[in-house]
N, C-alpha and C positions, 0 to 999 in steps of 0.2 A: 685758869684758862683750859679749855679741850683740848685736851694731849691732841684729837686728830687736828684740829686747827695747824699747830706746830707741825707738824707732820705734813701736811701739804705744804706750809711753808717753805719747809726746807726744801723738798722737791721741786718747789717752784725757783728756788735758790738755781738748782740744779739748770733747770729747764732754760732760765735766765742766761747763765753762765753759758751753758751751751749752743745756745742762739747768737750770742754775743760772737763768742770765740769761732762759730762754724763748725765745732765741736760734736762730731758723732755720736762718739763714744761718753762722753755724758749727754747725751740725749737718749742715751740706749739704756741709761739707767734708770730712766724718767718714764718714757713710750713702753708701752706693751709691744711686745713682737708682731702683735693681730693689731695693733690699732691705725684708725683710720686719720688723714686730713682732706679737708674737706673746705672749698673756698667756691661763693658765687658772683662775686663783688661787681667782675665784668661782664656780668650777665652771661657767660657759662659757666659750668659748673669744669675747678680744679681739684681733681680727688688723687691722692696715693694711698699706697700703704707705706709702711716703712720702710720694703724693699725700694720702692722707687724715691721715697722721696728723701733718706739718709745721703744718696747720691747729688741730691740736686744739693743739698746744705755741703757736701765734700767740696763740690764746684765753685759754690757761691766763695767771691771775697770778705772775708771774716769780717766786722765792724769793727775787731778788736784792731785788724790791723792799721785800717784807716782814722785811727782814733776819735770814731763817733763817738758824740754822749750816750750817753744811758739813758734808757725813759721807762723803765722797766717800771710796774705798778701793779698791784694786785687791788683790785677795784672789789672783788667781795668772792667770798669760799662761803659754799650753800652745801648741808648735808645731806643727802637722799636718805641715812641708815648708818648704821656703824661703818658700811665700806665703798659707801656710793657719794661721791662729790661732784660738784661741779664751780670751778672756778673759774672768774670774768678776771682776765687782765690785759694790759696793754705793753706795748712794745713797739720801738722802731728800727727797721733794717735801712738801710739805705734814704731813698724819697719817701718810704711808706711806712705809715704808722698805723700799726697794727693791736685792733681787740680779738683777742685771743675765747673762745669759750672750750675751755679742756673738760673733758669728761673724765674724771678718776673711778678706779676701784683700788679696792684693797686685797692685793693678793700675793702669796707667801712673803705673807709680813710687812709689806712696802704698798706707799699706794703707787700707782702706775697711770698713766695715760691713756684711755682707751678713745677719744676722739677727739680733734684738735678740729674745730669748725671757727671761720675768723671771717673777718669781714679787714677790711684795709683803707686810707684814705692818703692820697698824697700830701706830703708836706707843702705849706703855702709856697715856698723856694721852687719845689720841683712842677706843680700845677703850673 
């Protein structure tokens, strides 16, 4: 198997975990410093960078606390080149279940997150 396959894996491992938990600081290891999120779902557009938007996930109540399940899913990892990826996955926080489209690159040694564009649906319960 492509070592980078593995490789985004794990990172996704990471990114999973961190979402889960409300977890920053493994999100900080995952996101690029510059990178973007980017959501239109409601018909405007919700953008941060990481300075804004590590705060809103500081805020948010953890799923781990509330002992949501897990829905976490990697739907497919697509290679641009040796350091350019882009991976489709899914997740739920709370009512909403979330496809995730992550932009990676690879840089000093790690891939990283350079844009996080998602789209979201309410769970049937919360609709």
């Amino acid at each position: 198997m492509d070592p980078r396959y593995q490789e985004i894996v794990a990172a996704l491992e990471i990114y999973f975990d961190g979402l889960y938990h409300s977890d920053t600081k493994r999100l900080a290891r995952v996101f690029h410093p510059q990178a973007i999120y980017a959501c239109a779902t409601e018909g405007t557009l919700t953008y941060h960078t990481m300075a804004s938007y590590f705060p809103v996930v500081d805020a948010r109540p953890a799923p781990a606390g509330r002992n949501e399940i897990r829905a976490d899913r990697i739907v497919s990892i697509q290679f641009a080149g040796p350091v350019t990826a882009i991976a489709t996955v899914n997740c739920a926080i709370g009512p909403k279940a979330f496809t995730d489209l992550l932009t990676f690159v690879k840089l000093d040694g790690r891939w990283q997150i350079m844009a996080k564009v998602f789209h979201f649906d309410l769970t049937p319960e919360a609709a």
